[in-house]
N, C-alpha and C positions, 0 to 999 in steps of 0.2 A: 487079800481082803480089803486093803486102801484102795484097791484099784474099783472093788466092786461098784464100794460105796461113791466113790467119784462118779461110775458111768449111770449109776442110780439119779446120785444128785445132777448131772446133766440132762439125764432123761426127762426126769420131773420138772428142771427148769424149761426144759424145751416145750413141755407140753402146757406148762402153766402159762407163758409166754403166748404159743400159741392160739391158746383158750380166752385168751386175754385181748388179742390183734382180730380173734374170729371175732368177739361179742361186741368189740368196737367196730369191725365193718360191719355188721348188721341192724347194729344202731344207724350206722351212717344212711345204710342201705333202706332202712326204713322211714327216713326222714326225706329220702329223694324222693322214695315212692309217694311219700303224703303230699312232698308241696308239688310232684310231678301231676299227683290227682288234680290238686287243687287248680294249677296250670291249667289244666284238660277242660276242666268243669268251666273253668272260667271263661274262657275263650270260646268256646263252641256255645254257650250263652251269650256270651260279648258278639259274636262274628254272625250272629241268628237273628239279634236286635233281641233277645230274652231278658231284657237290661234289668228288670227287676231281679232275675235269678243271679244274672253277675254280678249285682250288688250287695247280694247277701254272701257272698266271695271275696268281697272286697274289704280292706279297712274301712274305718269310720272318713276318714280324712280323704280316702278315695273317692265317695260317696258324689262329692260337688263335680268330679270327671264326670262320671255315667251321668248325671244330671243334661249338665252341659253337651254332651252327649245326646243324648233324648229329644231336647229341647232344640238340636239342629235337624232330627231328622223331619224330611219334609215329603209333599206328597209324591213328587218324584219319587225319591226314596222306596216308599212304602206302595207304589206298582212296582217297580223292577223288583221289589224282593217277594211280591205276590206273585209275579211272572218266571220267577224262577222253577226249574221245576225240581231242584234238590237245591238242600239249606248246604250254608259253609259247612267245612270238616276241616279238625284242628288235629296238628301232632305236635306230641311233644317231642324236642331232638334233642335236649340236653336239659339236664337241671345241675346247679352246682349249689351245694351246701356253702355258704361261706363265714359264716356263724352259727350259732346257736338259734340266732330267731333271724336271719336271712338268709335266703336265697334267689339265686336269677336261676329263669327256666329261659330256655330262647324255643318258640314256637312256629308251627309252618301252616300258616291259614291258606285254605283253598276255596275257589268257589264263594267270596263272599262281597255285598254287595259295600261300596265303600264313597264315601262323598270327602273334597277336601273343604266344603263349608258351604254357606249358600251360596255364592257366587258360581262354585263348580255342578256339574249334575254330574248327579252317582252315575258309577259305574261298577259294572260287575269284574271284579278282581281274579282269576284264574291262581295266582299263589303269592303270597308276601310272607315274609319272614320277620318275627318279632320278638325284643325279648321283654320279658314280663320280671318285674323284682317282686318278691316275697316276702313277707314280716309273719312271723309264729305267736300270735296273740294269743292268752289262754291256753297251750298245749293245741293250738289248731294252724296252720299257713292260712295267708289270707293273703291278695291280690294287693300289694301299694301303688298310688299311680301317682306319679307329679304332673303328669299328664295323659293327653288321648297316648294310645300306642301310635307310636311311629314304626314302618316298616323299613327295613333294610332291603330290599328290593321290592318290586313290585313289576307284577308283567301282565297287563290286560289283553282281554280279549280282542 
């Protein structure tokens, strides 16, 4: 009879336990999904020049990047991305939760037209890899920048 109740109370602990480790990864799991969205949206706006939609993506403090941003591209610029004949495409390959209200997404831009300032003329980018940080404003992820995205490789046409 001791014996039952012992494999009773094991049972229960096992599955409370369990119940417990499941609703924590799912939590987890749904907060990579959001700020992985947010990544997605962000960047395939960012990498298309839809700078007003990645703005609304973005923190407030972001805000003076995409500006500065805007305000470099030039007419160069705006034929080669008219001459294209398919827009950038963005993936996300990782997102990592590392707080409660941050995350880094590291992304893989294709296809997108890219200038290093006025002095250089854009070029069309064939893939660069970037990572993006995250801030959870309000119960939402939103885009932080301290600056333009810098890519960790870059391989042109």
């Amino acid at each position: 009879m001791y014996c039952e109740k012992y494999v009773r109370y094991v049972i229960c602990s096992f599955v409370f336990v369990t119940a417990i480790l499941a609703t924590i990864g799912c939590v987890e799991s749904a907060e990579e999904e959001q700020a992985a969205k947010t990544a997605t949206e962000f960047a395939d706006h960012f990498f298309n020049y839809e700078l007003k939609e990645a703005a609304s993506l973005a923190t407030e403090d972001s805000q003076k990047w995409i500006i500065f941003f805007a305000s470099n591209v030039d007419e160069a610029t705006i034929n080669l991305i008219r001459n294209q004949q398919e827009g950038a495409t963005v993936n996300v390959d990782d997102v990592t939760i590392n707080t409660s209200t941050m995350a880094t997404a590291t992304i893989t831009a294709n296809n997108f037209v890219w200038s290093n300032g006025i002095e250089n003329s854009p070029v069309v980018v064939k893939e660069a890899r970037f990572t993006l940080y995250l801030r959870k404003e309000n119960e939402k992820w939103l885009v932080r920048m301290d600056s333009l995205p810098q890519s960790e490789r870059q391989s042109r046409d």
